[in-house]
C-alpha positions as CSV (number, residue, x, y, z in Angstrom):
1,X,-25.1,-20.0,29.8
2,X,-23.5,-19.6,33.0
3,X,-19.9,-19.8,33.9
4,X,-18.5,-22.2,36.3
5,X,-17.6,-20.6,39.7
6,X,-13.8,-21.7,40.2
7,X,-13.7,-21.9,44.2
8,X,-9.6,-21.3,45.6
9,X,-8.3,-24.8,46.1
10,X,-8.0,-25.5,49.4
11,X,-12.0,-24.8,49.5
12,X,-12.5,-27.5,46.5
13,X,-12.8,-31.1,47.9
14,X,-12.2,-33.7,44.7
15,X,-14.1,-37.0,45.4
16,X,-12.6,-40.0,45.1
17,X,-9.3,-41.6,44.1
18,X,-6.3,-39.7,42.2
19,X,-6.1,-41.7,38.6
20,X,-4.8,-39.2,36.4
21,X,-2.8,-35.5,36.2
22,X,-3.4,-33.8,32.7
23,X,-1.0,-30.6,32.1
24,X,-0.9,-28.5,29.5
25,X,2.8,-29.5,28.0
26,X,3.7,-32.5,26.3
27,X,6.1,-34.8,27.8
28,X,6.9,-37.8,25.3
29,X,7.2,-36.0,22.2
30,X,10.2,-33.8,22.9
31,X,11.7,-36.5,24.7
32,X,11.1,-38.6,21.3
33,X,12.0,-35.8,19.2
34,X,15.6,-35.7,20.9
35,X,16.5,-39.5,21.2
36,X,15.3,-38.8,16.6
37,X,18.0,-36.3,16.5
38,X,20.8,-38.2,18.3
39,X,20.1,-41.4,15.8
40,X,20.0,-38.8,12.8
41,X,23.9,-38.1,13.8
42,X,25.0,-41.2,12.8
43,X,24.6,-41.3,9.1
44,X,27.3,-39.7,7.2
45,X,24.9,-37.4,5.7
46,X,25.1,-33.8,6.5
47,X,21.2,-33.2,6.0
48,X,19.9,-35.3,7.8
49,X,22.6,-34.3,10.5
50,X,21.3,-31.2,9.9
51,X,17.4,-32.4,10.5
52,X,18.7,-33.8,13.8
53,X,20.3,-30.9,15.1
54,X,17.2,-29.4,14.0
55,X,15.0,-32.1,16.1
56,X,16.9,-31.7,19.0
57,X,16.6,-28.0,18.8
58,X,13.0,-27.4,18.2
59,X,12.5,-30.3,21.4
60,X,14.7,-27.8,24.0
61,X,12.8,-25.1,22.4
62,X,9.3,-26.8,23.4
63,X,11.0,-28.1,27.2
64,X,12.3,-24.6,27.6
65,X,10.1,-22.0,26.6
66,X,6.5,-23.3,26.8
67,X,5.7,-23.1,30.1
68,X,3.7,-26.2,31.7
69,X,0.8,-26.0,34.5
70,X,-1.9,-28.5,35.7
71,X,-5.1,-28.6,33.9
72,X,-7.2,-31.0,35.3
73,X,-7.0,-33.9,37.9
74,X,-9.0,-37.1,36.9
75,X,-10.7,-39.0,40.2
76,X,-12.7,-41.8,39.7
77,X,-15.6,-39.8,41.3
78,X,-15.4,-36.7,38.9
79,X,-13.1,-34.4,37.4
80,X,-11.1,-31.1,39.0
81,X,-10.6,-28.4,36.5
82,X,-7.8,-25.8,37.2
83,X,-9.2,-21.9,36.5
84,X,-5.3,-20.4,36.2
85,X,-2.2,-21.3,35.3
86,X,-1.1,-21.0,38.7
87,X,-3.7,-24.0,39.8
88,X,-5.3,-21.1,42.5
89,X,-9.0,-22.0,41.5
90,X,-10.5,-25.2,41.0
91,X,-14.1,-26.4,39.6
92,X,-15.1,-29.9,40.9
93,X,-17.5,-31.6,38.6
94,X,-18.7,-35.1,40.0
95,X,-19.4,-37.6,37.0
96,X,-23.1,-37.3,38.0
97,X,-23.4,-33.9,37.0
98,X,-21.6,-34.4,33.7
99,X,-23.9,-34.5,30.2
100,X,-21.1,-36.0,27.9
101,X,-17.2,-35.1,26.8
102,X,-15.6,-34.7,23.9
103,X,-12.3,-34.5,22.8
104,X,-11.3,-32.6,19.7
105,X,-7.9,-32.4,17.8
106,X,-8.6,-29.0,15.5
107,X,-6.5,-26.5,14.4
108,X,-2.9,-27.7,16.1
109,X,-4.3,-27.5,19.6
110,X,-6.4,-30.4,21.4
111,X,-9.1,-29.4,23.4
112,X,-11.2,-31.2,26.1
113,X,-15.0,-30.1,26.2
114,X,-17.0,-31.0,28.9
115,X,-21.1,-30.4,29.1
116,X,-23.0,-30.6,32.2
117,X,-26.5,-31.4,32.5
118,X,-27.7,-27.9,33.0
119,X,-26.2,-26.5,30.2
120,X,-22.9,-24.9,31.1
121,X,-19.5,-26.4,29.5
122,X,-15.7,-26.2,30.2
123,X,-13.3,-26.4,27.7
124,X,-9.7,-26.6,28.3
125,X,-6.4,-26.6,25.8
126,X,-3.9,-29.5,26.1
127,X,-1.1,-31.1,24.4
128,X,-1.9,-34.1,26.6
129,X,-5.8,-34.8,25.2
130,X,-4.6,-38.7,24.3
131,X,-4.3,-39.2,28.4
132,X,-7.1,-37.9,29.2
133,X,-9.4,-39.1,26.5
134,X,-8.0,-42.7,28.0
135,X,-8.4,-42.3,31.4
136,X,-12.2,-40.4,31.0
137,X,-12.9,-43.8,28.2
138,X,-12.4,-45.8,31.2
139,X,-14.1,-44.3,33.9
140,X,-17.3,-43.0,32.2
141,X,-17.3,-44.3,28.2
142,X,-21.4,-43.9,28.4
143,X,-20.8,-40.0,28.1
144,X,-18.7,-39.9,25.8
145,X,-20.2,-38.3,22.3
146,X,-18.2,-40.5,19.9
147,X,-19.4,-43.2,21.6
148,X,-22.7,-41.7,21.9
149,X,-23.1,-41.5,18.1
150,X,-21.6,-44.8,17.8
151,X,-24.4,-46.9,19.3
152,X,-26.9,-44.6,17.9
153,X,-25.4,-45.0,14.6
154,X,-25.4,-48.6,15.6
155,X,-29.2,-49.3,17.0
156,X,-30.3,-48.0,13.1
157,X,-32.0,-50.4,11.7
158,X,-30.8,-51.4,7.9
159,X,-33.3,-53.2,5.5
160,X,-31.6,-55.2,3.2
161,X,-32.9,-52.8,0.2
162,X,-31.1,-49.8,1.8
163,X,-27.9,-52.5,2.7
164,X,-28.0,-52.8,-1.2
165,X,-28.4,-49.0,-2.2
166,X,-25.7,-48.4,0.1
167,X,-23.7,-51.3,-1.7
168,X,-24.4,-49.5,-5.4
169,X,-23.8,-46.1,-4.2
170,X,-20.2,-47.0,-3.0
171,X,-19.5,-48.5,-6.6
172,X,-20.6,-45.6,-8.2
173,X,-18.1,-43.1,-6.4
174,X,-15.2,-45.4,-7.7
């Protein structure tokens, strides 16, 4: 397969309007995480006084240390995909050109995969997968493989003797 050919920025043209910004940090949890830890301070309980102070830790820890950068703008035309963490190079991929998407939530990380229609893919780590799964559900929902799988699953046709197998074979697992 070939890789995509991230062009500097200034040279790549997005299409269409600006609907979402997806970075690589999360926002809302920390922020969560520390309002968790200031309500665990009111209990007269020194552990969980303790698991607050430990919340509230572990959240300047993550708004600190892990360093954020863009890692794709969502238009309502396509998608632009950032090649560095700098945002330097960017890939434009109009919806057109776009096979299907996936998003996965494996291994503690959340990845966005992306496969064009002549074969080559993207795939990009972010804590912020849940924003961009809803704003790519609502722009093109035909491409995505869930929902793919879904109406295939769905355009199956059941005969009432399998709709009963299926019934007894349910029982017998219990």
């Amino acid at each position: 397969m070939n890789e995509v050919n991230y062009v500097d920025v200034i040279d790549c043209k997005p299409q269409g309007n600006f609907v979402k910004a997806i970075c690589f940090k999360p926002k809302k949890a920390p922020i969560v995480c520390i309002v968790l830890g200031i309500l665990m301070m009111i209990p007269n309980n020194l552990y969980v006084r303790l698991l607050g102070v430990f919340f509230i830790f572990m959240s300047f820890v993550v708004l600190k240390l892990v360093r954020d950068f863009k890692v794709m703008d969502i238009f309502d035309k396509g998608i632009m995909f950032y090649g560095d963490e700098e945002a330097r190079t960017a890939y434009f991929l109009p919806f057109e050109q776009m096979e299907s998407w996936l998003i996965k939530h494996e291994d503690g990380h959340d990845t966005v995969e992306v496969k064009m229609i002549d074969g080559r893919q993207i795939i990009k780590d972010t804590f912020e997968a849940d924003k961009a799964y809803k704003a790519l559900y609502s722009l093109v929902r035909e491409k995505d493989l869930k929902y793919i799988e879904a109406l295939k699953n769905r355009e199956k046709s059941l005969s009432i003797p399998d709709a009963f197998n299926n019934i007894k074979r349910s029982f017998r697992k219990k």
